[in-house]
SETORSE-93194 format. One line per 2 residues: number of its first residue (from 1); their letters; for each residue x, y, z of N, C-alpha, C, O. Coordinates in steps of 0.1 Angstrom, whole numbers. Each point is the difference from the previous one (the first is absolute). Layout:
! residues N
NUM	A	X:Y:Z:X:Y:Z:X:Y:Z:X:Y:Z; ...
//
This chain:
! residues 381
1	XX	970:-424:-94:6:13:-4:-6:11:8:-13:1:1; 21:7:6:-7:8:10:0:14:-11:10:2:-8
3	XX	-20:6:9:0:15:-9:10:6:5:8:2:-9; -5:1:20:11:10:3:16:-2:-7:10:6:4
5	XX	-12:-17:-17:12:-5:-5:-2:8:-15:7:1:-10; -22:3:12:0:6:-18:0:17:0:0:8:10
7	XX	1:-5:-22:2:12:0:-12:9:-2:1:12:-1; -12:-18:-1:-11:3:2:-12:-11:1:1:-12:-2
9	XX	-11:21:7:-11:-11:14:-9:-6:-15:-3:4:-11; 1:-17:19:-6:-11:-8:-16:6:-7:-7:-5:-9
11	XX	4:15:16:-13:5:-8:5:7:-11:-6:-2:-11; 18:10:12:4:6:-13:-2:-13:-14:-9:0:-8
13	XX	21:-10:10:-1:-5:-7:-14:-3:-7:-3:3:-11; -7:-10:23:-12:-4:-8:-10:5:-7:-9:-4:-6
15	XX	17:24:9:-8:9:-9:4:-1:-14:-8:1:-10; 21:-2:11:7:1:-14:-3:-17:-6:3:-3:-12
17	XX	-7:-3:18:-3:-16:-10:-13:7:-7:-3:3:-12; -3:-1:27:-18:5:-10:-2:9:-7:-11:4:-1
19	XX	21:3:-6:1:11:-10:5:-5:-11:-5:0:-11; 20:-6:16:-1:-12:-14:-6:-11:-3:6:-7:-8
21	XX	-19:4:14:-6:-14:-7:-14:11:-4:-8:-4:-9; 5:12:13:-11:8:-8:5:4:-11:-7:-2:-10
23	XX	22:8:8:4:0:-18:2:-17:-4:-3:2:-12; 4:-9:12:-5:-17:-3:-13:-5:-4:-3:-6:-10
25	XX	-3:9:19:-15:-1:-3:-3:8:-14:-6:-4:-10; 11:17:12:-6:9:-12:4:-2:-15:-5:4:-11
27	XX	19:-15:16:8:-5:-14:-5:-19:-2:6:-9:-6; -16:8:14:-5:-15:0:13:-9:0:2:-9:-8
29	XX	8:12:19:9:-4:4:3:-11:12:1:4:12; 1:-15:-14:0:-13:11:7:1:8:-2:1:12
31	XX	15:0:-18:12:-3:4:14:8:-2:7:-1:-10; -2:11:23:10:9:-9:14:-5:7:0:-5:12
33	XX	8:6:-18:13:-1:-1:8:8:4:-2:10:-8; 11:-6:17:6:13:1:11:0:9:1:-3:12
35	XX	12:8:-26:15:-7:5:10:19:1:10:1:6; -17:8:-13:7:6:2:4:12:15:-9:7:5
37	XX	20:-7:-2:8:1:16:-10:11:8:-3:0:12; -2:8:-24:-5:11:9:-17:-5:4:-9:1:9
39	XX	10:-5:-18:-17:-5:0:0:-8:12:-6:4:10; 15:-15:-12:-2:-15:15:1:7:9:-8:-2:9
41	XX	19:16:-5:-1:4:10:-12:6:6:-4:-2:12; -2:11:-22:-14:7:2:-15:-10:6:-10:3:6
43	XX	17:-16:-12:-13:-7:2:0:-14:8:-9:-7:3; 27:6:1:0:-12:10:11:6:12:3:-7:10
45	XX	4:21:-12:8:-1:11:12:-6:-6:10:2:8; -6:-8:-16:11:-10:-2:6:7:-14:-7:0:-11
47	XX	20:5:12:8:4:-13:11:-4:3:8:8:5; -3:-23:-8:13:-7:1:2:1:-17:-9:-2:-8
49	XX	20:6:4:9:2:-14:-2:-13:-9:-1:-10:7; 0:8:-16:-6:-4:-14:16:-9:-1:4:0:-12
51	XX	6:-8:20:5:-8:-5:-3:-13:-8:6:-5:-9; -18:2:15:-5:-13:-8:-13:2:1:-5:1:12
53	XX	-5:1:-25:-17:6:-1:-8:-9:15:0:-11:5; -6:23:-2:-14:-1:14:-4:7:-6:6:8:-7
55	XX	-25:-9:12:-7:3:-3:-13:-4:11:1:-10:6; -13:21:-6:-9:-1:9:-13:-3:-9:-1:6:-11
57	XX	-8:-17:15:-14:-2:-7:-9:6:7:-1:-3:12; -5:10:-17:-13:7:4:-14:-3:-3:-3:5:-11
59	XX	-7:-13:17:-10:-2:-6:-9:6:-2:4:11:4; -15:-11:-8:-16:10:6:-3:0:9:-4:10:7
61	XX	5:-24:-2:-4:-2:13:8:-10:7:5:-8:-8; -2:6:23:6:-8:9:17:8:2:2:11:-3
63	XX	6:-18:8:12:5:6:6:-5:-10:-2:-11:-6; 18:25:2:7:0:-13:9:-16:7:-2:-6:10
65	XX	11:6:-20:12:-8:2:13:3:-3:1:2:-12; 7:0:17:15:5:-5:5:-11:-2:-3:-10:7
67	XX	15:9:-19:7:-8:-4:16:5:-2:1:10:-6; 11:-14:11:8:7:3:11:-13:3:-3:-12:0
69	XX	18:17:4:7:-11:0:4:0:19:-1:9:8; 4:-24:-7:-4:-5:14:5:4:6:-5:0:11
71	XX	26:8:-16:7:6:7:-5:15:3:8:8:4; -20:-4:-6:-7:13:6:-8:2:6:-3:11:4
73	XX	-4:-29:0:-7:3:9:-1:6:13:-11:-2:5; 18:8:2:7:4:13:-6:16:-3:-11:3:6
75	XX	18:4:-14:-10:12:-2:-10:2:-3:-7:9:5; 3:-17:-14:-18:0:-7:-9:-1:13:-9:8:1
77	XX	12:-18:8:-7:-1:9:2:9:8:-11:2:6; 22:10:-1:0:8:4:-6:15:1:-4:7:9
79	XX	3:-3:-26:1:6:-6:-22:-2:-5:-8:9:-2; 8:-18:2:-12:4:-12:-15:-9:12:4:-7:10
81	XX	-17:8:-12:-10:-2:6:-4:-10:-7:-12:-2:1; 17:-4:-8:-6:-14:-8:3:-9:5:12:-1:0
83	XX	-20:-9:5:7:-12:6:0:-15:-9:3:-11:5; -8:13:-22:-1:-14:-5:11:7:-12:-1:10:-7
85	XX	9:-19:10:13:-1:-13:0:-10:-1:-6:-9:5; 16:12:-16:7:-16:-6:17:1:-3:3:1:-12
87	XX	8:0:21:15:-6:-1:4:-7:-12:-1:-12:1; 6:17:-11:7:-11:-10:17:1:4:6:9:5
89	XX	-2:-21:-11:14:-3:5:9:6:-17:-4:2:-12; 16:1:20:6:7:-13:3:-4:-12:4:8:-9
91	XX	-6:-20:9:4:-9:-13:-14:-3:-3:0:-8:-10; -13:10:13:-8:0:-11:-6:13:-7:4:11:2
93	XX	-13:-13:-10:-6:11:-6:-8:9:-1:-10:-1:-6; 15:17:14:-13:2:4:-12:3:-10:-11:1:5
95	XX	11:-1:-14:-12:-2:-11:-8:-9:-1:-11:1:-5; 17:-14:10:-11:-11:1:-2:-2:10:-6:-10:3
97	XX	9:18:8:-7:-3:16:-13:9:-3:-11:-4:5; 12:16:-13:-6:12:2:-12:-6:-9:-11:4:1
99	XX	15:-16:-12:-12:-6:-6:-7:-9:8:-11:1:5; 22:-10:-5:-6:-9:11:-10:4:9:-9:-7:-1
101	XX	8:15:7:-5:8:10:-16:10:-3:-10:3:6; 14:-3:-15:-14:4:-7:-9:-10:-4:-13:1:1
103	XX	21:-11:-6:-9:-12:-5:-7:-7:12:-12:-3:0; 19:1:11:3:-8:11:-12:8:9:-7:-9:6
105	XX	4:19:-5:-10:10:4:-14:-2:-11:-12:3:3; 13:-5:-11:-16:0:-8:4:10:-9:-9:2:-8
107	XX	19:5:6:-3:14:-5:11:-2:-15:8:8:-5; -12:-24:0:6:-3:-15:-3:5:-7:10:3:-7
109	XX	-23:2:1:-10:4:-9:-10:15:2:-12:1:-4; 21:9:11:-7:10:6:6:12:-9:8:-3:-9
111	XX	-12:13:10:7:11:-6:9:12:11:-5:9:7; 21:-12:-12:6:2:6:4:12:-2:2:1:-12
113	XX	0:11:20:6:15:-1:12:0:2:4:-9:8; 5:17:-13:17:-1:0:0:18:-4:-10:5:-6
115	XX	19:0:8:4:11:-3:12:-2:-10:11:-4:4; -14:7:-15:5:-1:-14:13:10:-1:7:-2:-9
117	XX	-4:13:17:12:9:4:9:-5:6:12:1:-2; -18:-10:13:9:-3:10:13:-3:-3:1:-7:-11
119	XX	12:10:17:10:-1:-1:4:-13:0:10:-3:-6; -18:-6:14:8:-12:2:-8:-12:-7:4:-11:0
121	XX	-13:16:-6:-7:-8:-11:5:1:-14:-6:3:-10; 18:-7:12:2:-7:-18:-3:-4:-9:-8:-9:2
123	XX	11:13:-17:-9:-10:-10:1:-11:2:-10:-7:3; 27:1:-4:1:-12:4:-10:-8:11:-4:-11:-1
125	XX	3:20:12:-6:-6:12:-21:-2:0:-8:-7:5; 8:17:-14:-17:1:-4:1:-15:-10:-8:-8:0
127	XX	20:9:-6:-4:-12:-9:-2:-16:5:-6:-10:-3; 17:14:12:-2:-16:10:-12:0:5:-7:-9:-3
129	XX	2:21:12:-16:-4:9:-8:-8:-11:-6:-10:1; 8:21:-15:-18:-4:-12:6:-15:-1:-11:-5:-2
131	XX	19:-3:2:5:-10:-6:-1:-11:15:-1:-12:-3; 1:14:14:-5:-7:10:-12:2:6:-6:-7:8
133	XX	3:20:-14:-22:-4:2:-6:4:-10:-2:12:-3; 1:-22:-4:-5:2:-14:-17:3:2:-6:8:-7
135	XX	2:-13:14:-15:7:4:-5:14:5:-11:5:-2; 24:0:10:-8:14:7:3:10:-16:7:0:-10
137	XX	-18:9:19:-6:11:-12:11:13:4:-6:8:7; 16:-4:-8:10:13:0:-4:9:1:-7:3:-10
139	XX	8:6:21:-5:16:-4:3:8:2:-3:0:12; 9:12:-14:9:12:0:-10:6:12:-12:1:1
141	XX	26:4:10:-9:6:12:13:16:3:1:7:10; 5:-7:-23:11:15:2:-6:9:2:-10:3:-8
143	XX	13:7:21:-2:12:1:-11:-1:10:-1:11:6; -8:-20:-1:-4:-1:11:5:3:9:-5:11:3
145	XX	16:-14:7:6:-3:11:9:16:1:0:8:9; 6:-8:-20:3:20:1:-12:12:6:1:10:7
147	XX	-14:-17:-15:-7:11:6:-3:-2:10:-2:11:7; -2:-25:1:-5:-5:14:9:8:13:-4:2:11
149	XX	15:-1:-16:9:2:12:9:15:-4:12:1:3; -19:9:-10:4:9:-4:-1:16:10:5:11:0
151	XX	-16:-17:7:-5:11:12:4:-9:16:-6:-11:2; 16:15:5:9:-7:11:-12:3:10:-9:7:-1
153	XX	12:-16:10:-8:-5:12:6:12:16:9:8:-2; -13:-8:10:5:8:8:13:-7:8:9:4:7
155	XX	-13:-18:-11:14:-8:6:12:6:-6:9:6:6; -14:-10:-25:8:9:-6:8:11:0:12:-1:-1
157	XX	-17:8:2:3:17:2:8:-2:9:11:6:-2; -14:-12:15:9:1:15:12:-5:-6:10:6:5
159	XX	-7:-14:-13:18:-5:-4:3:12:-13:11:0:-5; -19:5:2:6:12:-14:3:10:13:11:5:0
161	XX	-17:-2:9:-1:8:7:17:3:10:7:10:2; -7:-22:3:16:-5:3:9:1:-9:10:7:1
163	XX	-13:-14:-13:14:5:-7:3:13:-5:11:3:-2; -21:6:-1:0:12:-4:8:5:13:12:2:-1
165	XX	-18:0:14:8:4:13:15:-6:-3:9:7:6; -6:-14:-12:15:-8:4:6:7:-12:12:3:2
167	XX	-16:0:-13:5:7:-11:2:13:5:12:4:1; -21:4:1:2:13:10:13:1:6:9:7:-3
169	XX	-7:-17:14:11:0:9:12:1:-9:6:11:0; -2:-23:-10:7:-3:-7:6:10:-6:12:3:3
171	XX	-21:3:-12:5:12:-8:5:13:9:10:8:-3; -21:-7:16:13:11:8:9:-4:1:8:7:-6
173	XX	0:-21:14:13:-4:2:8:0:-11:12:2:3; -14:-5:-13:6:2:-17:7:14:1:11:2:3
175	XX	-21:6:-5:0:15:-4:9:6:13:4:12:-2; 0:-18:15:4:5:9:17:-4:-6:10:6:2
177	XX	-11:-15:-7:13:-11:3:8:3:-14:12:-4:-3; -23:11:-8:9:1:-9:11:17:-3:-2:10:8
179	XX	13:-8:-19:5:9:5:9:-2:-14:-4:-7:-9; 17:17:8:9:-3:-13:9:-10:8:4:0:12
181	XX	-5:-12:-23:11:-9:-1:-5:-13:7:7:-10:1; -22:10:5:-8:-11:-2:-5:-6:-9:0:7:-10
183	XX	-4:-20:9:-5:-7:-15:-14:-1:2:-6:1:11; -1:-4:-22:-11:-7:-3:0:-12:8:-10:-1:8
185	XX	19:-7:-10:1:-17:10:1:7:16:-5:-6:10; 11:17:-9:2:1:14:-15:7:6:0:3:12
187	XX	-11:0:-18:-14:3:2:-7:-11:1:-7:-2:10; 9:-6:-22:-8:-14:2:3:-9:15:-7:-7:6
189	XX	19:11:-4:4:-9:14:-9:10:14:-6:-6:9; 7:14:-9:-9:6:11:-16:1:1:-7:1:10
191	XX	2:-3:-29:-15:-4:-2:-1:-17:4:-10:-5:6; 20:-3:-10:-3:-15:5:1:-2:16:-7:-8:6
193	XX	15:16:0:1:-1:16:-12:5:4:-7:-7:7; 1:21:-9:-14:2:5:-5:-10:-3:3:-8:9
195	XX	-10:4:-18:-7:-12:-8:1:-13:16:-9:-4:6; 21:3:-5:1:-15:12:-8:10:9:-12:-1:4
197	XX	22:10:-1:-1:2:16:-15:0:3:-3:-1:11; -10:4:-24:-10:5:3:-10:-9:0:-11:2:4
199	XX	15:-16:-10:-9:-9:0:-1:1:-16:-12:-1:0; 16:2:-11:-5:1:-11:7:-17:-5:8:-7:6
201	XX	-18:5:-19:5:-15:-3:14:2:-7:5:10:-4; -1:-23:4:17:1:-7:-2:5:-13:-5:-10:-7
203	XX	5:21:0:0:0:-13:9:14:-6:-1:10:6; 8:-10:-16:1:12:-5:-2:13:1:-12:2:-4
205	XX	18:11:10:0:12:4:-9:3:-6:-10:4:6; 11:-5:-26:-7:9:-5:9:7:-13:10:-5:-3
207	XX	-13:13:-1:11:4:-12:8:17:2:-5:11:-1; 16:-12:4:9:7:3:12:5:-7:10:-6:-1
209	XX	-12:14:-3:8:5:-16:2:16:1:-6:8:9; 15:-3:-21:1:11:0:-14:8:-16:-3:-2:-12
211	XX	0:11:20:-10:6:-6:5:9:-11:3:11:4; -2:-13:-20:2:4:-9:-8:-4:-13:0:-12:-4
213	XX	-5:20:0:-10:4:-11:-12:-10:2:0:-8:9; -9:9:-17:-13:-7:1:-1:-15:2:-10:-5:6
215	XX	22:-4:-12:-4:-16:1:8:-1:12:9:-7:-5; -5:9:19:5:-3:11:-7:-9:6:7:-11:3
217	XX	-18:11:-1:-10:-8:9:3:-16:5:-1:-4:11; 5:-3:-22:6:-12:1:13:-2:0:7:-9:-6
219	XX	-2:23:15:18:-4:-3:4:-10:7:-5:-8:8; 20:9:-13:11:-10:9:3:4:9:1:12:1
221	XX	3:-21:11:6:7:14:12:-1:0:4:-12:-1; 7:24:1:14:1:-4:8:0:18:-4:-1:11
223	XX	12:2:-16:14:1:12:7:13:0:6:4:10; -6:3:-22:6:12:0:-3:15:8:-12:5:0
225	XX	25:1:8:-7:9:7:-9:12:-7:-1:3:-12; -5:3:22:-12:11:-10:4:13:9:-1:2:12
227	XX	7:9:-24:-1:8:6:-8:15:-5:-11:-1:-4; 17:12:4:-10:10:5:-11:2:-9:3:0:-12
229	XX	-18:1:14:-7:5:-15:-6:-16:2:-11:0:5; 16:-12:-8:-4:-11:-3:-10:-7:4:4:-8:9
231	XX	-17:7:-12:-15:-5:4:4:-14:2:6:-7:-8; -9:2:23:-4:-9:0:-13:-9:-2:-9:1:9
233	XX	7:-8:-18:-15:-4:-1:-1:-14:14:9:-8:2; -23:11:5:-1:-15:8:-15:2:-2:-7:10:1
235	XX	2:-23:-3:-9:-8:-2:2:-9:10:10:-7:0; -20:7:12:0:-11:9:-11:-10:1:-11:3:-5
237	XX	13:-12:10:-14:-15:-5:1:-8:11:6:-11:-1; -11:17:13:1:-7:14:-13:-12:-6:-8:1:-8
239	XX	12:-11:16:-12:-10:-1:0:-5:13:10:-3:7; -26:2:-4:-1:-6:14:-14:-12:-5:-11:2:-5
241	XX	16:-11:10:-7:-11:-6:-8:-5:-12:-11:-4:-3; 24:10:-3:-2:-1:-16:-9:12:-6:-3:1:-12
243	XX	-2:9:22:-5:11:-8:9:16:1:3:7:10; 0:-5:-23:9:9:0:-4:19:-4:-7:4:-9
245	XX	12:3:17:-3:15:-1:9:3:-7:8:-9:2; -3:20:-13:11:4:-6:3:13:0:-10:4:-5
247	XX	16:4:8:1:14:3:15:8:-12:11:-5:-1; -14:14:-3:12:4:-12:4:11:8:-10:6:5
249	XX	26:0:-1:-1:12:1:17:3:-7:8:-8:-4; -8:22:4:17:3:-4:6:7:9:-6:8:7
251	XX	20:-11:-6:4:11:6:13:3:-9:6:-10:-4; -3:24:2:11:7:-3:17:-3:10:1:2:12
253	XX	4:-4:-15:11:-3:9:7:18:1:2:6:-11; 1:-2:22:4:13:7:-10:12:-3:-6:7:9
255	XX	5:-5:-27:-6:13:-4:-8:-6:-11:2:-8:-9; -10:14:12:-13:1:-14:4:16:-9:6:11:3
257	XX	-13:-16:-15:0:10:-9:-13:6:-2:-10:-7:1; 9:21:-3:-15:6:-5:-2:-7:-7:-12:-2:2
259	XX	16:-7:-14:-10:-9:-6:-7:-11:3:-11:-5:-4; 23:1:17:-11:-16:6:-7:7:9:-10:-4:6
261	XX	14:16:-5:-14:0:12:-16:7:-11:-12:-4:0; 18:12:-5:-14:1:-10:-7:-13:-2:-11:-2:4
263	XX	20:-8:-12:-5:-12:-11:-8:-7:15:-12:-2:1; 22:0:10:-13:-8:13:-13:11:3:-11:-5:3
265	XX	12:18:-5:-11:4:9:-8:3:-10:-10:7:4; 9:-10:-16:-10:0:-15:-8:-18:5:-11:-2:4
267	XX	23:-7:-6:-4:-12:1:-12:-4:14:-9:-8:2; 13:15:5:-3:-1:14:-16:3:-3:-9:-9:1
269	XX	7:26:-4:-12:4:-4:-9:-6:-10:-12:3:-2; 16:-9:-3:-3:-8:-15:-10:-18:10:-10:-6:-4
271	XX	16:3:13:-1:-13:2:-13:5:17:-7:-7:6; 9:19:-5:-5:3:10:-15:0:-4:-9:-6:5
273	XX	11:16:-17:-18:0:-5:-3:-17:-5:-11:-4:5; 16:-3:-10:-6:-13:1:-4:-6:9:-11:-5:0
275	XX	19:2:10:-5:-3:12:-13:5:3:-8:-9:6; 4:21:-8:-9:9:8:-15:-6:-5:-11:0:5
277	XX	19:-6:-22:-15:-5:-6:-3:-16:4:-10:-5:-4; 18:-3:12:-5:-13:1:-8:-2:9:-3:6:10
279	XX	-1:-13:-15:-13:-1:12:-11:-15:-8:1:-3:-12; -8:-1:18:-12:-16:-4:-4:11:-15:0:13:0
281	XX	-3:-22:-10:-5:3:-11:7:8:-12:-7:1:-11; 22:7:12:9:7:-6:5:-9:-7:3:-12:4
283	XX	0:18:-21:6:-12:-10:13:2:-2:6:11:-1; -1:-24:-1:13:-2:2:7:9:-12:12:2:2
285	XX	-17:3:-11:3:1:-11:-1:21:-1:4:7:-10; -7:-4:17:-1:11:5:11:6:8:9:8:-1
287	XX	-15:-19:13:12:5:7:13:0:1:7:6:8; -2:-18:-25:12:2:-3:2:8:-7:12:3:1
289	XX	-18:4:-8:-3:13:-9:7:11:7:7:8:-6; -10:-7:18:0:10:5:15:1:6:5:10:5
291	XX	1:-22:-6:18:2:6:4:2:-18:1:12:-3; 0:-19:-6:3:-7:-12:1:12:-10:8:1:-9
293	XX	-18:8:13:-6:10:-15:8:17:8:4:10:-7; -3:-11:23:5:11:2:16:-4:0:5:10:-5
295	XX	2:-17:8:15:1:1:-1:0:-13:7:9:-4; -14:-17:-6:5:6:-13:-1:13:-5:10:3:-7
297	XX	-22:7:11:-3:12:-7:16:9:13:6:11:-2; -4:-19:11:4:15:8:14:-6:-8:9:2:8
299	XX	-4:-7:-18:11:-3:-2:11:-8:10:12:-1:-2; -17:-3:10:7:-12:9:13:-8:-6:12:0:0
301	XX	-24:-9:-7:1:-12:-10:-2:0:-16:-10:5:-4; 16:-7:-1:-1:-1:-22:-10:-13:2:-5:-2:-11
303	XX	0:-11:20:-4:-10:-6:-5:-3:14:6:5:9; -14:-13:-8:-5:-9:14:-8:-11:1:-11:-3:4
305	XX	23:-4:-9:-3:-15:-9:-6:-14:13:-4:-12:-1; 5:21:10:-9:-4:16:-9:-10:8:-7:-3:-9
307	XX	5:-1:15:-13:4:7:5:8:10:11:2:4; -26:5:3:4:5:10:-1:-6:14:4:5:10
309	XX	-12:-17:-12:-4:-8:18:-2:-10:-10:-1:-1:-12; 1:-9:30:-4:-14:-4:-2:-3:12:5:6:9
311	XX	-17:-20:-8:0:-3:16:10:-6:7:10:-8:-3; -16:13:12:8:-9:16:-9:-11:7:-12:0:1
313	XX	22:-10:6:-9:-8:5:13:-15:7:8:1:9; -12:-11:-16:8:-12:3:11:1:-4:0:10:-7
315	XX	14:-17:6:6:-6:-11:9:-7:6:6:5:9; -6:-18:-13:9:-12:3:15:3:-6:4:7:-9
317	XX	1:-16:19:16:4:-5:5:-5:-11:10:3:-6; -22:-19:2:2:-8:-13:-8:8:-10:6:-1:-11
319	XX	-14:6:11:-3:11:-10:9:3:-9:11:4:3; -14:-6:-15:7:10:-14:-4:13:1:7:9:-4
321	XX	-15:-7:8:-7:15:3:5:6:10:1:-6:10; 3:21:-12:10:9:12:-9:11:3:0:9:7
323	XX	-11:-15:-19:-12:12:1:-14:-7:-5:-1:-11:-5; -8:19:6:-16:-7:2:-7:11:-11:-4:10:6
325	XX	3:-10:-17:-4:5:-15:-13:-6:0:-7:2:-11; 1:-9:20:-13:3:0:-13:8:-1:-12:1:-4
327	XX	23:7:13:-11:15:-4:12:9:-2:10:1:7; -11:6:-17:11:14:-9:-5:11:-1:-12:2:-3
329	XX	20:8:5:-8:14:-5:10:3:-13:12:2:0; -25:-5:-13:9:5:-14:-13:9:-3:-11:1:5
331	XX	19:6:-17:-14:9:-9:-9:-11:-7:-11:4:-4; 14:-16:3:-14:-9:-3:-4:-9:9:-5:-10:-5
333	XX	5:11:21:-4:-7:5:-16:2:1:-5:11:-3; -2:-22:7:-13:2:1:-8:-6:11:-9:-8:-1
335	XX	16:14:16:-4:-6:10:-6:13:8:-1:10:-7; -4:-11:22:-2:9:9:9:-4:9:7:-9:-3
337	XX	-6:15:14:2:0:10:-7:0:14:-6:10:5; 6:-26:3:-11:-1:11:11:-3:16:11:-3:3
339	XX	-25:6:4:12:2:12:5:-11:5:-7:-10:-2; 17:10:8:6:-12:4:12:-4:-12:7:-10:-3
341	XX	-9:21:-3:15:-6:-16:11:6:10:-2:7:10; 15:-14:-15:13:9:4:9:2:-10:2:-11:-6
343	XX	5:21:2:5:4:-8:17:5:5:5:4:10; 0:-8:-22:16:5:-2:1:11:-11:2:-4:-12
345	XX	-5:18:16:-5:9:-7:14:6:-2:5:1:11; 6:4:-22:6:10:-2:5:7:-10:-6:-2:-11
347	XX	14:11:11:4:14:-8:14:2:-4:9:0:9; -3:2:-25:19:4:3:-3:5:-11:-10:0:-8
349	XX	22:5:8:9:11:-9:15:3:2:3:6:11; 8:-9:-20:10:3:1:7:-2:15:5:9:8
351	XX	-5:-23:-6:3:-8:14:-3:3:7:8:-4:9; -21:14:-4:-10:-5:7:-11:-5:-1:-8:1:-9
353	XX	6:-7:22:-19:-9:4:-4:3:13:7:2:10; -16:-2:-12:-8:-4:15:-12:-7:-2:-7:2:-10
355	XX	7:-10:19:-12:-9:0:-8:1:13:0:10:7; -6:-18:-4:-10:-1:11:-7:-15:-1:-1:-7:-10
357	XX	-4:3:23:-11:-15:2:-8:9:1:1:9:8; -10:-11:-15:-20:9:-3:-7:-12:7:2:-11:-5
359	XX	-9:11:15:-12:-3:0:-12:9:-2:-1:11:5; -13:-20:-16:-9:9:1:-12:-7:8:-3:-12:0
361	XX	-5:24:6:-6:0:14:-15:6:-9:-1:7:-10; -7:-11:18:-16:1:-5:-2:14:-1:-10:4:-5
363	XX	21:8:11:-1:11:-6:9:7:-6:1:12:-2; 7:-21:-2:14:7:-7:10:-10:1:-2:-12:0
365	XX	16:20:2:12:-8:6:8:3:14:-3:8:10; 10:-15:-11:9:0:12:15:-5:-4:2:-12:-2
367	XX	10:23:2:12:-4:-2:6:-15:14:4:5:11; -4:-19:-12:7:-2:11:12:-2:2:5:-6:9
369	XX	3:14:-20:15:5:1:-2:10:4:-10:6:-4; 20:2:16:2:11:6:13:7:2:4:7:9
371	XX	3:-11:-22:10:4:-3:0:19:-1:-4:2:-12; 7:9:18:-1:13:-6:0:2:-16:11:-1:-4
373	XX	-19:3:-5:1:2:-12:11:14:-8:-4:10:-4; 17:-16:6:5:12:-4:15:-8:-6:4:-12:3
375	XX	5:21:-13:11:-7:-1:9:-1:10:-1:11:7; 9:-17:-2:12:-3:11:9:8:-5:0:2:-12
377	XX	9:3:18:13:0:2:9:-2:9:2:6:10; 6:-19:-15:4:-6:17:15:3:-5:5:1:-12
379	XX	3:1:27:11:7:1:4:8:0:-8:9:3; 23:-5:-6:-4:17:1:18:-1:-10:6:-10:0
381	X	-2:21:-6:11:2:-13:11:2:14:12:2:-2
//
């Protein structure tokens, strides 16, 4: 396996083993287990989709093993710096290779870590392992692996960095292209063509809808033309090697009203001063305070049933997750903020948002969306 096939250099990785087997050690942990997509990727390079259960063994000590089906070997070996697997054929089970395999290794009778959240860890499927190693000792290892990989690497950053750039582009060509009697679908088609033309991975524009009253955020993407007055909402989610930047902006189609331009340039100022407070050691819980408690007082919003950020980072396209709720800004969160986090920080009211990719920097932040922060108005009546 030559490195210049991975997506990051083989020291990376062996930093991130030795950070997760120091949380092992501290949990008198032998043996960990670890199937879910974002995790294997974080920790072997290899995030092939959950058709038939794989999974990677991690020990205390010596080289992991991945276990996985034989028709993947082609990428795993491409993709990931591990070179001892084990290929199962499709018609057997991967549960008893994954026992087998442990037994077959010494590691029958050890105490085994699993992350008890994991998506791809079933009861059903927990109940088979306890029932084919009746000896190893079970041990809950949730919420490790979120915090391990929660401050991005500079490798990192360099692909949030890219896609934020490609969302930039994107949303100018949007906002150029839209006008009365264009659609929502007919925006998404010029955010998925940037998307190719720029190198971004095959995935979904992003959410593209028309911006009316407070629950928009998750709209549908319609076909109908939009004309004067009518917000278009775009939410864009470039992904470049599975790590994705998100950027929110609106634009008015021909004319804006004194009230959208008020409601953005309140919203605008509102999200401006939060920003101003992030920085290493600022609580999440604060600084949602400070979007959450003024759109309510300035009359914005009647409710802001919310969050206001969440991070950024990986996400597989087999993922159930379209978002990483690992770290949240609510009024009861109880985290800080350290550098190297990245965030999908934003703000709405009455179909509008703006958002931003936050990274925070050992003295603050840095927006690496460079979208102009203002509402659009594209076209002309």
């Amino acid at each position: 396996m030559s490195k210049n096939t991975l997506l990051f250099s083989p020291d990376e990785y062996q930093q991130r083993i030795a950070t997760v087997r120091s949380h092992m050690r501290q949990r008198g942990i032998d043996l960990l287990l670890i199937d879910q997509t974002e995790f294997l990727f974080y920790l072997t390079g290899f995030s092939i989709s959950e058709n038939m259960y794989r999974a990677c063994l991690l020990p205390a000590d010596g080289a992991p093993v991945m276990i996985l089906r034989a028709v993947d070997e082609g990428p795993f070996l491409e993709n990931s710096w591990i070179s001892d697997y084990i290929g199962f054929l499709d018609w057997e089970d991967p549960l008893e290779v994954v026992a087998n395999t442990i037994k077959n290794r010494g590691w029958g009778a050890v105490k085994l870590g699993l992350d008890e959240e994991s998506y791809c860890m079933t009861l059903r499927r927990f109940k088979r392992l306890k029932e084919l190693l009746p000896s190893v000792n079970f041990a809950d290892f949730s919420g490790v692996l979120e915090v391990v990989r929660a401050s991005k690497s500079p490798a990192e950053i360099a692909y949030l960095r890219r896609a934020a750039h490609i969302a930039d582009v994107a949303l100018t060509e949007a906002v150029a292209a839209a006008n009365i009697g264009t659609s929502e679908r007919d925006t998404a088609g010029i955010v998925h063509s940037v998307f190719m033309r720029m190198g971004a991975d095959s995935a979904r524009a992003g959410i593209i809808t028309s911006g009316t009253g407070d629950a928009f955020l998750h709209g549908n993407l319609h076909s109908h033309p939009m004309a004067c007055g009518d917000i278009l909402h775009m939410e864009l989610l470039p992904y470049v090697n599975g790590y994705s930047a998100r950027l929110m902006r609106p634009a008015v189609i021909a004319e804006s009203s004194q009230k959208q331009r008020d409601i953005a340039e309140q919203l605008l100022d509102i999200q401006d001063k939060q920003f101003a407070a992030m920085k290493p050691g600022a609580s999440a819980a604060e600084l949602d305070a400070m979007v959450r408690e003024a759109a309510l007082k300035q009359g914005l919003r009647n409710t802001y049933p919310n969050i206001t950020g969440y991070s950024l980072g990986y996400f597989p396209l087999s993922t159930p997750r379209t978002s990483d709720f690992s770290r949240i800004f609510l009024p009861n969160s109880d985290w800080e903020l350290q550098a190297g986090m990245c965030f999908h920080m934003y703000v709405s009211a009455s179909g509008i948002a703006f958002s931003e990719t936050v990274l925070v920097t050992e003295n603050g932040m840095e927006l690496l969306t460079k979208t102009p922060r203002q509402l659009f108005v594209a076209g002309n009546a």
